[in-house]
C-alpha positions as YAML, in Angstrom:
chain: A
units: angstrom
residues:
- id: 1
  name: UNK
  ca: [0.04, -1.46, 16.77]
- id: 2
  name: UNK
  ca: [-1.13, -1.52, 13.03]
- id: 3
  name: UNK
  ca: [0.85, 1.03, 10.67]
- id: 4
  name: UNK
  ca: [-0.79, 2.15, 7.50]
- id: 5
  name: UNK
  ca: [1.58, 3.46, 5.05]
- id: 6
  name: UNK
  ca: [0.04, 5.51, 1.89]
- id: 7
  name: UNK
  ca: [2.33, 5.96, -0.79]
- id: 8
  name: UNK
  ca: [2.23, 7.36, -4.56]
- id: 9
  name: UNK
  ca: [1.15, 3.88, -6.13]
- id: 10
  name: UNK
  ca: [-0.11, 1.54, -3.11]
- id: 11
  name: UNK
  ca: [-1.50, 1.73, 0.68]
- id: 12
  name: UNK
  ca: [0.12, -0.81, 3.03]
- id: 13
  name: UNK
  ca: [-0.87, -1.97, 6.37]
- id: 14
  name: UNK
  ca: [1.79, -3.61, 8.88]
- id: 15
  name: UNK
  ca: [1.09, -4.88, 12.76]
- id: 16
  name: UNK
  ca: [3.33, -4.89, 15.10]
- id: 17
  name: UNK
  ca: [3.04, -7.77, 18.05]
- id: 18
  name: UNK
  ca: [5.15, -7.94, 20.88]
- id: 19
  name: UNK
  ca: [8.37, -6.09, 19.18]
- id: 20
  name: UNK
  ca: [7.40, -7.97, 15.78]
- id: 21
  name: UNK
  ca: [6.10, -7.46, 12.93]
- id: 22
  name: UNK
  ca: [3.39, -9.92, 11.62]
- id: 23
  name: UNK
  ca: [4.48, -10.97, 8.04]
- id: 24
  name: UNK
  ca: [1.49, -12.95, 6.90]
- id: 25
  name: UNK
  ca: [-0.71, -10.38, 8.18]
- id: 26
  name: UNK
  ca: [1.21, -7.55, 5.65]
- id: 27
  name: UNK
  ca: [-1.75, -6.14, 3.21]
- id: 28
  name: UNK
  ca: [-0.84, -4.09, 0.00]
- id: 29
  name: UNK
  ca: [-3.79, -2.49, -1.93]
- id: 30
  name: UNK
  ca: [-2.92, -0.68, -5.52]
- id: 31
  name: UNK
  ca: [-4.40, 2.21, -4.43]
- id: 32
  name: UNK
  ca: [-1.94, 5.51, -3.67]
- id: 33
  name: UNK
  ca: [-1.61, 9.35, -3.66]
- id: 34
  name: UNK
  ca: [-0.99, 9.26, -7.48]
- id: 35
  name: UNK
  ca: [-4.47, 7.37, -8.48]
- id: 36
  name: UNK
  ca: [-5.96, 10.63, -6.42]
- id: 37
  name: UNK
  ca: [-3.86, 13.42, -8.29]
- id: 38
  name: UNK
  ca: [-4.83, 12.02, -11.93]
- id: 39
  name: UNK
  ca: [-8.28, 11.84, -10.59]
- id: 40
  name: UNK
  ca: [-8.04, 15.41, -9.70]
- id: 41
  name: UNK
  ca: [-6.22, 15.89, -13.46]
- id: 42
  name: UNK
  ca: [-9.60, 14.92, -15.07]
- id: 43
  name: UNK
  ca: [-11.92, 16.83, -13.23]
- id: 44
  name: UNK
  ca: [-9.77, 19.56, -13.94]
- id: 45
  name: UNK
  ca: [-9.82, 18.74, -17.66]
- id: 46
  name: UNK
  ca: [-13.85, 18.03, -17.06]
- id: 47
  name: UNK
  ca: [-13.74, 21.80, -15.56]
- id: 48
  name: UNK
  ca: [-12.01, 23.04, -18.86]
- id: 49
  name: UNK
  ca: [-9.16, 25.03, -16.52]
- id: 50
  name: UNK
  ca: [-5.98, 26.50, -18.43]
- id: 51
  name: UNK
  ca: [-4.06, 23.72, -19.97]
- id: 52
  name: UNK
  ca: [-0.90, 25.34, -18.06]
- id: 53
  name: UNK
  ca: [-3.02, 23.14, -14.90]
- id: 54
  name: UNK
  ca: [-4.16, 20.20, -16.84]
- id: 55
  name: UNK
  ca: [-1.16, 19.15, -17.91]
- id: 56
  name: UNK
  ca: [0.82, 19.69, -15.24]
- id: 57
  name: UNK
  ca: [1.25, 16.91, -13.04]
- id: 58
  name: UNK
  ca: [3.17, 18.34, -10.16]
- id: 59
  name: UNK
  ca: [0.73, 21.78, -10.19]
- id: 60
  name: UNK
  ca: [-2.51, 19.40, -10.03]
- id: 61
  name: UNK
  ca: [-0.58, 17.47, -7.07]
- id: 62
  name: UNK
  ca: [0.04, 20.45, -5.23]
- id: 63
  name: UNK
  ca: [-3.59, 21.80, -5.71]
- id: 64
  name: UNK
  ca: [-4.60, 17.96, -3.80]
- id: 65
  name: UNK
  ca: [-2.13, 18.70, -0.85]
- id: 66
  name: UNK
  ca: [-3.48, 22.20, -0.49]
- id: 67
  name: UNK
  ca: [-7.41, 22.54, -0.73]
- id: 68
  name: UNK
  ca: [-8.73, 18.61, -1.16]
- id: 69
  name: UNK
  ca: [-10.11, 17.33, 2.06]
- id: 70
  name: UNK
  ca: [-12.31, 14.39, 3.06]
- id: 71
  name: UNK
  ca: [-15.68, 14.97, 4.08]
- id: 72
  name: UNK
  ca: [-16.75, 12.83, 7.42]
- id: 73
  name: UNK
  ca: [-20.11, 12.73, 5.28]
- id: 74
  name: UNK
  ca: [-20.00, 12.57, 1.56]
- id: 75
  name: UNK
  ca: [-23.81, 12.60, 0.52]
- id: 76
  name: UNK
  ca: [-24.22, 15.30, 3.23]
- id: 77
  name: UNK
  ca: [-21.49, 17.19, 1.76]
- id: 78
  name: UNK
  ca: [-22.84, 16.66, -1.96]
- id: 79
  name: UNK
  ca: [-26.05, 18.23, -1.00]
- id: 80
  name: UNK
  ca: [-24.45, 21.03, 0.99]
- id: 81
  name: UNK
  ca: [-22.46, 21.95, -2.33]
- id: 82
  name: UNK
  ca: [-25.60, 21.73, -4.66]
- id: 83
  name: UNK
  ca: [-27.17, 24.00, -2.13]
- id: 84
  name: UNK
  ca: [-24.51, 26.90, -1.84]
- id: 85
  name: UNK
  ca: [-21.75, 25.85, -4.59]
- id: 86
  name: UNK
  ca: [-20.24, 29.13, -4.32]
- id: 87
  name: UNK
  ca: [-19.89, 29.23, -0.42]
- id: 88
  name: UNK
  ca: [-17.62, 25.78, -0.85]
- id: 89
  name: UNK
  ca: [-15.83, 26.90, -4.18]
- id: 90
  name: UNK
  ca: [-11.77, 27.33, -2.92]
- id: 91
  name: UNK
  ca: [-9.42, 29.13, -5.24]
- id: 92
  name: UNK
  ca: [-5.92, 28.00, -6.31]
- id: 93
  name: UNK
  ca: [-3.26, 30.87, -7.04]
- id: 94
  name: UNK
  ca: [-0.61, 29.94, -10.19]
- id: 95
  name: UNK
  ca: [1.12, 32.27, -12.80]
- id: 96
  name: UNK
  ca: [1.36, 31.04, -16.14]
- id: 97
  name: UNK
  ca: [3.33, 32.51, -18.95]
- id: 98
  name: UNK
  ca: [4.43, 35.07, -16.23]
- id: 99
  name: UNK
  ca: [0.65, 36.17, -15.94]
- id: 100
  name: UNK
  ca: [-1.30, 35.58, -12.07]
- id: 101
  name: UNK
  ca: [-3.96, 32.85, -12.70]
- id: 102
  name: UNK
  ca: [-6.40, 32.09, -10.65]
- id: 103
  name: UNK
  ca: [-8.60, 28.68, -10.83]
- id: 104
  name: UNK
  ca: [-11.74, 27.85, -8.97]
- id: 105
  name: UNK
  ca: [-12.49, 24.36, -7.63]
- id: 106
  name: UNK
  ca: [-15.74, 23.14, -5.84]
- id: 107
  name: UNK
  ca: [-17.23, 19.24, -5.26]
- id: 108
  name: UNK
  ca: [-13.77, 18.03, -7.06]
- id: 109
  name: UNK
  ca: [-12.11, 18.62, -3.67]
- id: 110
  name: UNK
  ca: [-13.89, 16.30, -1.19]
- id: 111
  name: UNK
  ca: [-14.33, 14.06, -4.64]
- id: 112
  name: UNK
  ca: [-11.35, 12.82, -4.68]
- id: 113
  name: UNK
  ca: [-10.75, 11.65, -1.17]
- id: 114
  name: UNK
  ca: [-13.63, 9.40, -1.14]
- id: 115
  name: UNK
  ca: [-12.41, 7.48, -3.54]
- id: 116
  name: UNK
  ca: [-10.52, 6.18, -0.50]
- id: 117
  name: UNK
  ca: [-13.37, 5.15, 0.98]
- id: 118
  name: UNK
  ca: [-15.33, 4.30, -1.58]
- id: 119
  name: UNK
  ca: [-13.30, 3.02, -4.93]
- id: 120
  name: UNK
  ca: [-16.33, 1.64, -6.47]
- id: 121
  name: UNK
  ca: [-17.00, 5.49, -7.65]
- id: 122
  name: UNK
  ca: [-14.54, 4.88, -10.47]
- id: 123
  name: UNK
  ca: [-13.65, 2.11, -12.44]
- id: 124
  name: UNK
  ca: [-10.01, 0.24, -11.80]
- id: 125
  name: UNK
  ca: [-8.66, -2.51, -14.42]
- id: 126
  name: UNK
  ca: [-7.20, -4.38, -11.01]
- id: 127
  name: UNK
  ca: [-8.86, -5.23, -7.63]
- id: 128
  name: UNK
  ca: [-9.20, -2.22, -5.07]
- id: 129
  name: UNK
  ca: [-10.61, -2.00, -1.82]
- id: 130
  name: UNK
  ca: [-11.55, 0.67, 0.40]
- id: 131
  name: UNK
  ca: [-8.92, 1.95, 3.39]
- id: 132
  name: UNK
  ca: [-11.18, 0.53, 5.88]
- id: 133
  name: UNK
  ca: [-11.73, -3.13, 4.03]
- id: 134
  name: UNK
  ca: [-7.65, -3.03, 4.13]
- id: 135
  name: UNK
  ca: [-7.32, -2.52, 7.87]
- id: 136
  name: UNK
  ca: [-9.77, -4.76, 8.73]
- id: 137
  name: UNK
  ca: [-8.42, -7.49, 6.06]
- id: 138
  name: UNK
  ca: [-4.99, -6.88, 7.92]
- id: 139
  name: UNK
  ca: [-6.29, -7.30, 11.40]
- id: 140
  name: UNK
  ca: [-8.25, -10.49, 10.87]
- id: 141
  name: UNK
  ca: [-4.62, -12.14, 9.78]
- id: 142
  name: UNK
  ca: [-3.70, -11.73, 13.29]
- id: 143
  name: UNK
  ca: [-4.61, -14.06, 16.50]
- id: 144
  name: UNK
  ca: [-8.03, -12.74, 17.35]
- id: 145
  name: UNK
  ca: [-6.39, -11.87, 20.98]
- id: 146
  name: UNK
  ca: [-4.53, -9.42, 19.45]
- id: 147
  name: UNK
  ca: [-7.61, -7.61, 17.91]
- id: 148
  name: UNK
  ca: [-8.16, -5.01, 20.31]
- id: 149
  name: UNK
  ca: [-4.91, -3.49, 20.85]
- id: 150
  name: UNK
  ca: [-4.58, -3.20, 17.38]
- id: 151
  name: UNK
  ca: [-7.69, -1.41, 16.43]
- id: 152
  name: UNK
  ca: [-6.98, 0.90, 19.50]
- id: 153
  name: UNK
  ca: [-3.47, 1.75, 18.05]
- id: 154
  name: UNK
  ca: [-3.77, 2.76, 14.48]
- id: 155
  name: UNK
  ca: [-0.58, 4.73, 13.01]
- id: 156
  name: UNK
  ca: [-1.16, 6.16, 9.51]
- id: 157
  name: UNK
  ca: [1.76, 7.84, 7.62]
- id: 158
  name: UNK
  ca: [2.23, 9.70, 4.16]
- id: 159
  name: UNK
  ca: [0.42, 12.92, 2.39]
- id: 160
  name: UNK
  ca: [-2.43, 11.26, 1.61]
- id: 161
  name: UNK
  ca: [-3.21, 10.60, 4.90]
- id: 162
  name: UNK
  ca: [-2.61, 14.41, 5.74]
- id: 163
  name: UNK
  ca: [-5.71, 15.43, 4.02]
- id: 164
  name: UNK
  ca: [-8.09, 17.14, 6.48]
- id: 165
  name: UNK
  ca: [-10.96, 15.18, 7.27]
- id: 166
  name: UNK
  ca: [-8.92, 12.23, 6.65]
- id: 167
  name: UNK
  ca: [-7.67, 10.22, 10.16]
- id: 168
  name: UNK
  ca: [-10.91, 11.22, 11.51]
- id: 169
  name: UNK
  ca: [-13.31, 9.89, 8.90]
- id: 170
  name: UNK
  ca: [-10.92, 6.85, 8.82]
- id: 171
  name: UNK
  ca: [-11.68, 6.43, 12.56]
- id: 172
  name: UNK
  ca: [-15.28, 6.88, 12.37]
- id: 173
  name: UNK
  ca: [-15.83, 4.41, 9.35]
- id: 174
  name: UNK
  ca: [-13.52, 1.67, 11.05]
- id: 175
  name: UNK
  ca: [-15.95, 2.72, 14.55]
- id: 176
  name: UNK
  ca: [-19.01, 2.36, 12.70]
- id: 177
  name: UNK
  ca: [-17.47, -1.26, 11.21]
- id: 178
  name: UNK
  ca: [-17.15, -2.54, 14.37]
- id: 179
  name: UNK
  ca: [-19.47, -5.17, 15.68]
- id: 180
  name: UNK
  ca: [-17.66, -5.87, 18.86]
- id: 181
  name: UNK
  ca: [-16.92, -2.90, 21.69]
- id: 182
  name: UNK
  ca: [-13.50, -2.05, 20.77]
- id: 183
  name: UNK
  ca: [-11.93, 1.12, 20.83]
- id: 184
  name: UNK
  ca: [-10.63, 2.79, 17.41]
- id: 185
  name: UNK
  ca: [-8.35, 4.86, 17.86]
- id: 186
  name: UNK
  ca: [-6.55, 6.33, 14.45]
- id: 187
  name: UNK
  ca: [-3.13, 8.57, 15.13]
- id: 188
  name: UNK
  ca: [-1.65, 10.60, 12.53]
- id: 189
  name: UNK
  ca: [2.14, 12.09, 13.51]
- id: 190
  name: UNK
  ca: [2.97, 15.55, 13.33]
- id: 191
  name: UNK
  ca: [5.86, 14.84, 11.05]
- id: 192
  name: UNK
  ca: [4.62, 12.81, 8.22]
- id: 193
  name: UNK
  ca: [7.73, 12.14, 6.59]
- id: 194
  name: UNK
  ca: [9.04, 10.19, 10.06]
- id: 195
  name: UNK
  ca: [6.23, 8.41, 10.71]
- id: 196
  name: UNK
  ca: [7.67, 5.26, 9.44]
- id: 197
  name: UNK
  ca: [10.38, 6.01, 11.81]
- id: 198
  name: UNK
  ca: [7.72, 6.77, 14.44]
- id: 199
  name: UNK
  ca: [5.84, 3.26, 13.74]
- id: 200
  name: UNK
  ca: [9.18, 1.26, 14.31]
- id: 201
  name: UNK
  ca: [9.14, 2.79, 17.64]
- id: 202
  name: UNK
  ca: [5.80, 1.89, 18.48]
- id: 203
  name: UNK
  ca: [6.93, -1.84, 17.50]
- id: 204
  name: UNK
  ca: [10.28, -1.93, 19.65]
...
Protein backbone atom coordinates (compact mmCIF):
# COMPACT_ATOMS: atom_id res chain seq x y z
CA UNK A 1 0.00 0.00 0.00
CA UNK A 2 1.23 3.69 -0.46
CA UNK A 3 0.66 6.01 2.74
CA UNK A 4 0.50 9.71 2.24
CA UNK A 5 1.14 11.60 5.30
CA UNK A 6 0.21 15.56 5.27
CA UNK A 7 1.66 17.41 7.94
CA UNK A 8 1.99 21.26 9.04
CA UNK A 9 5.29 21.88 6.91
CA UNK A 10 5.64 18.80 4.34
CA UNK A 11 3.47 15.91 2.54
CA UNK A 12 5.17 12.48 2.58
CA UNK A 13 4.47 9.43 0.68
CA UNK A 14 5.66 5.83 1.99
CA UNK A 15 4.91 2.17 0.20
CA UNK A 16 4.65 -0.63 1.83
CA UNK A 17 5.79 -4.10 -0.08
CA UNK A 18 5.41 -7.34 1.29
CA UNK A 19 5.55 -6.22 5.21
CA UNK A 20 8.26 -3.48 4.14
CA UNK A 21 8.61 -0.37 3.63
CA UNK A 22 10.41 0.85 0.41
CA UNK A 23 13.13 3.38 1.56
CA UNK A 24 14.37 4.69 -1.75
CA UNK A 25 10.96 5.04 -2.89
CA UNK A 26 10.18 7.63 0.40
CA UNK A 27 9.07 11.18 -1.29
CA UNK A 28 8.93 14.44 0.88
CA UNK A 29 7.45 17.59 -0.80
CA UNK A 30 7.66 21.11 1.30
CA UNK A 31 4.28 21.53 0.97
CA UNK A 32 1.90 21.15 4.40
CA UNK A 33 -1.27 22.28 6.25
CA UNK A 34 0.58 25.48 7.40
CA UNK A 35 1.53 26.84 3.67
CA UNK A 36 -2.58 26.50 3.32
CA UNK A 37 -3.53 28.43 6.64
CA UNK A 38 -1.13 31.53 5.80
CA UNK A 39 -2.60 31.34 2.40
CA UNK A 40 -5.95 31.62 3.92
CA UNK A 41 -4.23 34.58 6.37
CA UNK A 42 -3.79 36.75 3.20
CA UNK A 43 -6.90 36.44 1.59
CA UNK A 44 -8.27 37.29 4.75
CA UNK A 45 -6.05 40.37 4.98
CA UNK A 46 -6.94 40.85 0.97
CA UNK A 47 -10.75 40.68 2.35
CA UNK A 48 -9.91 43.50 4.96
CA UNK A 49 -11.69 41.17 7.94
CA UNK A 50 -11.16 42.37 11.71
CA UNK A 51 -7.55 42.26 12.56
CA UNK A 52 -8.75 40.10 15.75
CA UNK A 53 -8.84 37.22 12.43
CA UNK A 54 -5.88 38.35 10.53
CA UNK A 55 -3.60 38.05 12.98
CA UNK A 56 -4.55 35.22 14.54
CA UNK A 57 -2.95 32.22 13.43
CA UNK A 58 -4.77 29.52 15.26
CA UNK A 59 -8.46 31.40 14.48
CA UNK A 60 -7.50 31.49 10.57
CA UNK A 61 -6.48 27.63 11.04
CA UNK A 62 -9.60 26.75 12.51
CA UNK A 63 -11.68 28.74 9.88
CA UNK A 64 -9.51 26.11 7.09
CA UNK A 65 -10.60 22.94 9.13
CA UNK A 66 -14.16 24.16 9.27
CA UNK A 67 -15.57 25.70 5.92
CA UNK A 68 -12.44 25.23 3.21
CA UNK A 69 -13.12 22.36 0.92
CA UNK A 70 -11.70 21.20 -2.42
CA UNK A 71 -13.67 21.51 -5.37
CA UNK A 72 -13.56 18.15 -7.75
CA UNK A 73 -13.63 21.08 -10.47
CA UNK A 74 -11.91 24.32 -9.82
CA UNK A 75 -12.70 26.44 -13.06
CA UNK A 76 -16.26 25.01 -12.78
CA UNK A 77 -16.41 26.09 -9.31
CA UNK A 78 -14.84 29.67 -10.13
CA UNK A 79 -17.58 30.30 -12.54
CA UNK A 80 -20.30 28.93 -10.29
CA UNK A 81 -19.09 31.58 -7.59
CA UNK A 82 -18.91 34.57 -10.12
CA UNK A 83 -22.39 33.53 -11.02
CA UNK A 84 -24.16 33.37 -7.49
CA UNK A 85 -21.26 34.64 -4.99
CA UNK A 86 -23.71 34.99 -2.35
CA UNK A 87 -25.30 31.43 -2.62
CA UNK A 88 -21.47 30.00 -1.91
CA UNK A 89 -20.49 32.78 0.69
CA UNK A 90 -20.11 30.55 4.31
CA UNK A 91 -19.96 32.48 7.53
CA UNK A 92 -17.46 32.00 10.39
CA UNK A 93 -18.79 32.75 14.07
CA UNK A 94 -15.85 34.45 16.59
CA UNK A 95 -16.23 37.00 19.52
CA UNK A 96 -13.71 39.53 19.78
CA UNK A 97 -13.19 41.90 22.61
CA UNK A 98 -16.16 39.95 24.20
CA UNK A 99 -18.40 41.22 21.20
CA UNK A 100 -20.11 38.16 18.57
CA UNK A 101 -18.35 38.67 15.18
CA UNK A 102 -19.30 37.34 12.33
CA UNK A 103 -16.99 37.08 9.00
CA UNK A 104 -18.04 36.12 5.54
CA UNK A 105 -15.84 34.02 3.23
CA UNK A 106 -16.55 33.03 -0.48
CA UNK A 107 -13.92 31.72 -3.50
CA UNK A 108 -11.07 31.88 -0.59
CA UNK A 109 -12.46 28.52 0.59
CA UNK A 110 -12.06 26.10 -2.36
CA UNK A 111 -8.85 28.60 -3.11
CA UNK A 112 -6.85 27.31 -0.93
CA UNK A 113 -7.12 23.61 -1.43
CA UNK A 114 -6.11 23.75 -4.94
CA UNK A 115 -3.08 24.90 -4.24
CA UNK A 116 -2.65 21.18 -3.56
CA UNK A 117 -3.27 20.40 -6.79
CA UNK A 118 -2.09 23.03 -8.48
CA UNK A 119 1.03 24.98 -6.62
CA UNK A 120 1.90 26.85 -9.65
CA UNK A 121 -1.11 29.35 -8.49
CA UNK A 122 1.35 30.92 -6.07
CA UNK A 123 4.81 31.52 -6.07
CA UNK A 124 7.28 29.22 -3.67
CA UNK A 125 11.14 30.26 -3.14
CA UNK A 126 11.78 26.16 -3.15
CA UNK A 127 10.58 23.37 -5.54
CA UNK A 128 6.84 22.15 -5.05
CA UNK A 129 4.86 19.75 -6.75
CA UNK A 130 1.37 18.92 -6.87
CA UNK A 131 -0.15 15.84 -4.48
CA UNK A 132 -0.67 13.85 -7.50
CA UNK A 133 3.05 14.50 -9.18
CA UNK A 134 4.20 13.18 -5.48
CA UNK A 135 2.31 9.90 -5.59
CA UNK A 136 3.11 9.17 -8.85
CA UNK A 137 6.97 10.25 -8.30
CA UNK A 138 6.74 7.73 -5.28
CA UNK A 139 5.25 4.88 -7.19
CA UNK A 140 7.59 4.93 -10.16
CA UNK A 141 10.58 4.25 -7.38
CA UNK A 142 9.06 0.96 -6.96
CA UNK A 143 9.43 -2.38 -9.26
CA UNK A 144 6.89 -1.66 -11.94
CA UNK A 145 5.15 -5.14 -10.71
CA UNK A 146 4.27 -3.55 -7.78
CA UNK A 147 2.40 -0.64 -9.56
CA UNK A 148 -0.99 -1.78 -9.39
CA UNK A 149 -1.50 -2.78 -5.94
CA UNK A 150 -0.20 0.32 -4.96
CA UNK A 151 -2.31 2.71 -6.87
CA UNK A 152 -5.34 0.48 -5.80
CA UNK A 153 -4.37 0.98 -2.06
CA UNK A 154 -3.85 4.59 -1.34
CA UNK A 155 -3.93 5.55 2.58
CA UNK A 156 -3.87 9.33 3.20
CA UNK A 157 -3.62 10.65 6.83
CA UNK A 158 -3.63 14.20 8.57
CA UNK A 159 -6.21 17.38 8.54
CA UNK A 160 -5.35 18.43 5.43
CA UNK A 161 -6.40 15.51 3.92
CA UNK A 162 -9.81 15.80 5.87
CA UNK A 163 -10.93 18.63 3.78
CA UNK A 164 -14.16 17.71 1.93
CA UNK A 165 -13.71 17.26 -1.57
CA UNK A 166 -10.29 16.23 -0.83
CA UNK A 167 -9.65 12.06 -1.10
CA UNK A 168 -12.06 12.17 -3.83
CA UNK A 169 -10.59 14.83 -6.10
CA UNK A 170 -7.22 13.18 -5.17
CA UNK A 171 -8.65 9.93 -6.65
CA UNK A 172 -10.07 11.36 -9.66
CA UNK A 173 -6.88 13.43 -10.67
CA UNK A 174 -4.52 10.32 -9.98
CA UNK A 175 -7.63 8.28 -12.31
CA UNK A 176 -7.51 10.76 -14.91
CA UNK A 177 -3.31 10.45 -14.75
CA UNK A 178 -3.43 7.11 -15.50
CA UNK A 179 -2.45 5.80 -18.86
CA UNK A 180 -2.60 2.17 -18.05
CA UNK A 181 -6.09 0.37 -16.64
CA UNK A 182 -5.38 0.41 -13.07
CA UNK A 183 -7.62 0.89 -10.38
CA UNK A 184 -7.23 4.09 -7.97
CA UNK A 185 -8.47 3.65 -5.15
CA UNK A 186 -7.75 6.62 -2.38
CA UNK A 187 -8.88 5.68 1.50
CA UNK A 188 -9.08 8.21 4.07
CA UNK A 189 -9.58 6.64 7.93
CA UNK A 190 -12.21 7.66 10.12
CA UNK A 191 -9.75 8.58 12.80
CA UNK A 192 -7.23 10.84 11.31
CA UNK A 193 -5.01 11.12 14.11
CA UNK A 194 -4.38 6.98 13.93
CA UNK A 195 -4.00 6.70 10.57
CA UNK A 196 -0.33 6.37 10.79
CA UNK A 197 -1.12 3.66 13.14
CA UNK A 198 -3.68 2.37 10.63
CA UNK A 199 -0.97 2.44 7.63
CA UNK A 200 1.53 0.26 9.73
CA UNK A 201 -1.17 -2.22 9.77
CA UNK A 202 -1.78 -2.22 6.26
CA UNK A 203 2.16 -2.90 5.91
CA UNK A 204 2.39 -5.89 8.54
Amino acid sequence: NLIYKGSHFETRTEQGVEGKIQAGAIFSNPLGGNDLTELLGRLSEARRLSSGIRRDKLRIRDIKEQLCYVAQDFDAEVLKFVQSPVQMMKQYHYSEDGSPKVADYGDELFKVGEVLFRPDMLSWNRRVDSLPTCIKESISRCDISHHQALLSNIIVSGATSQLPGFVERLQAELSRQQKDSFATIVVAPSHPAHAIWSGASFVA
